[in-house]
C-alpha positions as CSV (number, residue, x, y, z in Angstrom):
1,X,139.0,109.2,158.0
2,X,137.4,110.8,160.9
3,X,134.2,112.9,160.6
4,X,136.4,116.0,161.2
5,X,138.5,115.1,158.6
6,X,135.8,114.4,156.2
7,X,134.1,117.9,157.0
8,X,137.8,119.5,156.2
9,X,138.5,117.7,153.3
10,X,134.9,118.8,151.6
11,X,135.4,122.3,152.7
12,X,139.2,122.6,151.0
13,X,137.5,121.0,148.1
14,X,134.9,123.8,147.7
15,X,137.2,126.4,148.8
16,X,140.0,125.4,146.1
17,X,136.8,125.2,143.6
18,X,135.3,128.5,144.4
19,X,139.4,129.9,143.8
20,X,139.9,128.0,140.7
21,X,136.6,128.7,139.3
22,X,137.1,132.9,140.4
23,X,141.0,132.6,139.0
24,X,141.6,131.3,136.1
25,X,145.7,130.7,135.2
26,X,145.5,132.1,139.2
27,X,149.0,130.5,138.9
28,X,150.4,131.4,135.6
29,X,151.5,129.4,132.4
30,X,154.6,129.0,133.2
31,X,155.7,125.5,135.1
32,X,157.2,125.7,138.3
33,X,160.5,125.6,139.2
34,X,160.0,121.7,141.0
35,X,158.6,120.6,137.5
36,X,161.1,121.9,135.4
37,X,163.8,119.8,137.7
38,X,161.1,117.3,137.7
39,X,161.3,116.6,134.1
40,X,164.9,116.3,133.6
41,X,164.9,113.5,136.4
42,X,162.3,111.4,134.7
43,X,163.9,112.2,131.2
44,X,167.1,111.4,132.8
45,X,165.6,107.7,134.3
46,X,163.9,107.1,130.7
47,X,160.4,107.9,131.9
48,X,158.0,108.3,129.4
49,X,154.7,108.5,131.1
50,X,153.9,110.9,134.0
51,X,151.1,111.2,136.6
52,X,151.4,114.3,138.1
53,X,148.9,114.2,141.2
54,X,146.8,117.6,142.3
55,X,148.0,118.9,139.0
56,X,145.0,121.8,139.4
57,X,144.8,124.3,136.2
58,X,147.6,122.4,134.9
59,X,150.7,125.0,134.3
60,X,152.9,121.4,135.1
61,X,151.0,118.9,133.7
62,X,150.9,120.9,130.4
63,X,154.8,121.4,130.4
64,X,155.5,117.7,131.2
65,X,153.2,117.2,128.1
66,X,155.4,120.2,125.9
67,X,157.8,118.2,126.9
68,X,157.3,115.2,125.2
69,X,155.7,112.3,128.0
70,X,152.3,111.6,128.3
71,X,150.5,112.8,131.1
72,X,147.7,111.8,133.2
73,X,146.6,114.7,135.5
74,X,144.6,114.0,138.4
75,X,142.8,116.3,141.0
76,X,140.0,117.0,143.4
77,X,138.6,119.5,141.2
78,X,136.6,119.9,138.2
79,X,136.6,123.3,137.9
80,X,140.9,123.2,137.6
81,X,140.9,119.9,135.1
82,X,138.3,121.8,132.8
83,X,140.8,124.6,132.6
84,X,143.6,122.0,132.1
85,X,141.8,120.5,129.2
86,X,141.0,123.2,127.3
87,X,144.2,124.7,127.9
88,X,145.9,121.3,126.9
89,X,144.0,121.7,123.4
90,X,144.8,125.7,123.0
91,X,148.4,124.5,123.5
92,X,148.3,121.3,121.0
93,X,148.7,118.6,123.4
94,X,145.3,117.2,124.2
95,X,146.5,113.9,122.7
96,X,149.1,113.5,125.7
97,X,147.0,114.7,128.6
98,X,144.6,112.7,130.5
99,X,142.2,114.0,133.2
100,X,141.4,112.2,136.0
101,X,138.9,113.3,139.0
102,X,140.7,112.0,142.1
103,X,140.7,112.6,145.6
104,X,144.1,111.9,147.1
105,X,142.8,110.0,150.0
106,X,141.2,107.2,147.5
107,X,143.4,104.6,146.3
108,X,145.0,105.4,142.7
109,X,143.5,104.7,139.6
110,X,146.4,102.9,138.2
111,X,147.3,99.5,138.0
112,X,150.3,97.8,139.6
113,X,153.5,99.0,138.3
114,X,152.2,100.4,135.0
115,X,153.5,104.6,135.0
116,X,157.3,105.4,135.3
117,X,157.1,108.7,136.9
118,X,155.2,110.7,139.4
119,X,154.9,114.5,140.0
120,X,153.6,116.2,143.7
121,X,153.8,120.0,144.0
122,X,152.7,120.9,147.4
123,X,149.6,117.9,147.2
124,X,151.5,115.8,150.0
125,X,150.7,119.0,152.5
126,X,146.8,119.6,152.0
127,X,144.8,118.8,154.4
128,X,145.7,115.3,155.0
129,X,146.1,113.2,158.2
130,X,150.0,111.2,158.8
131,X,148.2,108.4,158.0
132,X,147.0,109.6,154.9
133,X,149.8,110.9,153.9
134,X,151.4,107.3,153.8
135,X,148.4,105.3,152.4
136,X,148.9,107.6,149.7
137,X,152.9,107.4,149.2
138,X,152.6,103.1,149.5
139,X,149.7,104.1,146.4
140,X,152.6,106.0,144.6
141,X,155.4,102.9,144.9
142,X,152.4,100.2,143.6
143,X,151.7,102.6,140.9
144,X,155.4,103.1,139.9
145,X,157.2,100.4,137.9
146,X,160.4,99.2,139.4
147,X,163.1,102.5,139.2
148,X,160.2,104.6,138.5
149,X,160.8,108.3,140.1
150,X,158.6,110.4,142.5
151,X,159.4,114.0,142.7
152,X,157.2,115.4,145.5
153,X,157.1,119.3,147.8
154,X,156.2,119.8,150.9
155,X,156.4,123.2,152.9
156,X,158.1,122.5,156.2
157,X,157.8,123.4,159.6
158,X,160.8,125.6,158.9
159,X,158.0,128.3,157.0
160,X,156.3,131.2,158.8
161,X,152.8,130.0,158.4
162,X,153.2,127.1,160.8
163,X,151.7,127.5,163.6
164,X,149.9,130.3,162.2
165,X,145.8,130.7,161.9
166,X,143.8,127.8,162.7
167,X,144.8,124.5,164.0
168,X,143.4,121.5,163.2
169,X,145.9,118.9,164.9
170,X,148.5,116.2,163.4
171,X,150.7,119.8,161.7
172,X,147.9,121.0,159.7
173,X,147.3,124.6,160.1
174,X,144.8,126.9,158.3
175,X,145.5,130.2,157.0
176,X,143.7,132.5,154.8
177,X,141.3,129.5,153.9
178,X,144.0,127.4,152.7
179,X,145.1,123.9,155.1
180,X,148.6,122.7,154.9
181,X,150.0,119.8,156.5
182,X,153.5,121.4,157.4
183,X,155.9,118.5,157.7
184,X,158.8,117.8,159.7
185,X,162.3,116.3,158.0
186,X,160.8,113.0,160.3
187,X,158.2,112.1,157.8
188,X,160.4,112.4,155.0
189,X,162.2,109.8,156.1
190,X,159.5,108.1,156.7
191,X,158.0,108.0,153.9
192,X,161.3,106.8,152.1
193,X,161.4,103.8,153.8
194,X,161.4,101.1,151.6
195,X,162.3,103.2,148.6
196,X,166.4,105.0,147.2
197,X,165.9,108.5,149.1
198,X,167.9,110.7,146.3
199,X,167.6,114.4,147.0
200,X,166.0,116.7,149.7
201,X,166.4,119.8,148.8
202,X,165.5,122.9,150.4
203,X,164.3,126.2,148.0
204,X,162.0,129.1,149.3
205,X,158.8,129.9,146.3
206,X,156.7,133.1,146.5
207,X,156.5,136.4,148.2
208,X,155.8,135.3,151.7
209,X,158.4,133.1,150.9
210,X,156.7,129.8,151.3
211,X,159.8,127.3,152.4
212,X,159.8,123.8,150.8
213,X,161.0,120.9,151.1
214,X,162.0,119.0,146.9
215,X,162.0,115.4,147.6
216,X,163.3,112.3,144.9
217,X,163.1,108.9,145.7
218,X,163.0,106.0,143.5
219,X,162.1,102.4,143.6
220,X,164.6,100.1,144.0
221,X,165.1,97.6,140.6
């Protein structure tokens, strides 16, 4: 990584800290709409164990784990996997959540083909580089055993914040403190390569609305 994008990457780190630590359940209890799709796919594929990656305060993680599969929930801050935990024992499902510390540009902490299922919502489109981006997708497939599923979201070029605020090159905008790596239908694709491309699906989320993009791909058996 550059020395810019180090200096961005540590300053989305503190800023998401500073908002978890100021905004507690900032996004609810209830699990989003992606992860409640999510979880039919993997129970539909026989999944059993999920790593959900920049799972934050938790509202998905902790569903996946009401659920019934055993979750191991990683992100780049504490602040939002204290919350998770102690929400995870409030809830009863401690014994199926694992926390992790992770920074998505750092390889997985995960052996080869040992989880069945992995869960993105809007972690893909933080503040990270193209190339970043794929390291971390080619992370995903060595992590996922063979017809394991990744459900990931992106926002999309498509949305009304791109090319809004701040710009810090290679599609990542800033606005209202908050980088996002806006991506174009191009790196989808991309990014399936090599993999069973199953669904893009298109769905709006919020009051701005944000505009997404609901990938599934799979890897071949």
């Amino acid at each position: 990584m550059s020395e810019f994008g180090h200096e961005l990457a540590e300053v989305q780190r503190e800023h998401w800290q500073r908002t978890y630590g100021g905004h507690p359940g900032m996004y609810g209890v209830e699990p989003s709409t992606p992860a409640v799709h999510a979880a039919a796919v993997f129970r539909a594929a026989g999944a059993r164990e999920v790593l959900e990656l920049g799972a934050g305060q938790g509202r998905d993680a902790l569903y996946f784990a009401r659920e019934g599969f055993t979750v191991l929930a990683t992100d780049f801050s504490p602040v939002g996997l204290e919350q998770l935990r102690a929400a995870a024992g409030a809830q009863g499902v401690a014994e199926r959540v694992t926390t992790k510390v992770h920074d998505a540009r750092d390889p997985l902490p995960l052996a080869e083909a040992s989880v069945d299922a992995v869960f993105a919502h809007m972690l893909l489109c933080m503040a990270l580089s193209t190339r970043e981006i794929h390291a971390l997708v080619t992370e995903v497939r060595r992590a996922l055993r063979p017809g394991g599923v990744f459900v990931y979201t992106v926002r999309h070029t498509g949305d009304a914040h791109y090319r809004a605020g701040t710009g810090h090159g290679d599609d990542i905008w800033e606005h209202g403190g908050f980088a996002v790596h806006f991506f174009h239908r191009r790196l989808v694709d991309a990014l399936a390569e090599g993999w069973n491309l199953r669904e893009v699906h298109a769905f709006e989320e919020g009051g701005l609305p944000r505009r997404l993009w609901r990938v599934t791909q799979t890897v071949p058996r």
